[in-house]
N, C-alpha and C positions, 0 to 999 in steps of 0.2 A: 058868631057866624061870620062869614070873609064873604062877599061877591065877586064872583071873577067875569071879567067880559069875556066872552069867546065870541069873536069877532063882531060887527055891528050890531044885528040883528037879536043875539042870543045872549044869555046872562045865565049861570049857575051857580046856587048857593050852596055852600060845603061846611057844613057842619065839622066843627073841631075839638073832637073830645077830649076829655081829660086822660093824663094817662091813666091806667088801672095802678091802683098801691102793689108795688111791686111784691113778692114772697119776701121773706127772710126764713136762714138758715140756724139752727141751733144743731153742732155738733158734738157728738161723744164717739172718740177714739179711743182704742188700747192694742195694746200689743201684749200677744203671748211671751211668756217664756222663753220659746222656740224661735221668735221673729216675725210671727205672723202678725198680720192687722188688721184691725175691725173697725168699719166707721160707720154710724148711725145716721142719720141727719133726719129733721123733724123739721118740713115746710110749716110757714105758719104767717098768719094775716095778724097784724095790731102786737096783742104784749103778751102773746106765745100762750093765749086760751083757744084759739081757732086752729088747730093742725090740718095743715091741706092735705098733705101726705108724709108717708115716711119711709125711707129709700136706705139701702145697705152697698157697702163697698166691702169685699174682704181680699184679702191679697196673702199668699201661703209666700213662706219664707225658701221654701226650696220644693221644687217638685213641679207638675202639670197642672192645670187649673181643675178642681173637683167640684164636684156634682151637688153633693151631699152635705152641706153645709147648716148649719143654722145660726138666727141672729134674737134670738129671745129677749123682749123687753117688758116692764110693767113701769108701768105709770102712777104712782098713785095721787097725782092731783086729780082724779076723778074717781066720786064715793060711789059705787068701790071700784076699788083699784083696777086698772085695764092693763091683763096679762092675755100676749101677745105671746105664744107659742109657734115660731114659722113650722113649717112643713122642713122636713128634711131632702131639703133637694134645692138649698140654694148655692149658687154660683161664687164661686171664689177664683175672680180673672181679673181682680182688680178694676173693675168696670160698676160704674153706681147702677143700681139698679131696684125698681120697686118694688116695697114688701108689705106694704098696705094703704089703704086711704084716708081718707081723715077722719078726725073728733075733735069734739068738744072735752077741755078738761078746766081744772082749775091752778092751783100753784100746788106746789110740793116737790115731792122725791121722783128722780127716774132713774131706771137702771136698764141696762143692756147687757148681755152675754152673749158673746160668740164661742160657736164652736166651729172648729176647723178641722176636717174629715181630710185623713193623711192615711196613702193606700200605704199597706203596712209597718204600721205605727198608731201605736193608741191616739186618739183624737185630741189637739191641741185646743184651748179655749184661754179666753180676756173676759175680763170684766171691765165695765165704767161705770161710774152713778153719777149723779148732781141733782142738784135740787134748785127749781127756778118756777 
């Protein structure tokens, strides 16, 4: 605690908290074939069992930014396994952007697949794994 005088008469106590433990980041990138890229990132408190959230970046190698995207991951440090199926309609503008909230997991494998929705052209996709 600090006291500060403000002026003769008057005294306030300001309580000085600690900071909050900051997030940390654990990334998985790939790039397709074609040039596009995929990046996952998975917030997470202590030694990556607590996931705050988890956020996708995709970026097309040529063309407008589309709609219709997906970022598919399973996890399986948690019994059983947590498969994440996004909805098809995420943003590929190169802009991070959330695609779910957190969990609880343990250690093990994770994976992610991007697919990348190209107006006329079959769909480009990446894959990444790691295990942590």
């Amino acid at each position: 605690m600090t006291t500060l005088a403000l002026g003769t008469a008057v005294t306030a106590t300001v309580g000085l908290a600690a900071p909050a433990q900051a997030a940390s980041v654990r990334k998985l990138s790939c790039t397709s074939r074609e040039g596009d890229v995929g990046t996952l990132r998975l917030y997470y408190q202590g030694s990556l069992r607590t996931i705050t959230k988890v956020t996708y970046q995709m970026k097309l190698a040529r063309g407008a930014a589309t709609n219709k995207n997906n970022a598919n991951f399973r996890d399986s440090g948690i019994a059983p396994a947590k498969t994440y199926d996004s909805p098809d309609t995420l943003i590929a503008d190169n802009r991070e952007r959330g695609l779910t909230g957190g969990y609880r997991r343990g250690s093990g494998g994770f994976g992610v697949k991007f697919i990348f929705d190209i107006r006329g052209d079959d769909d480009h996709y990446c894959t990444q794994s790691a295990s942590f």
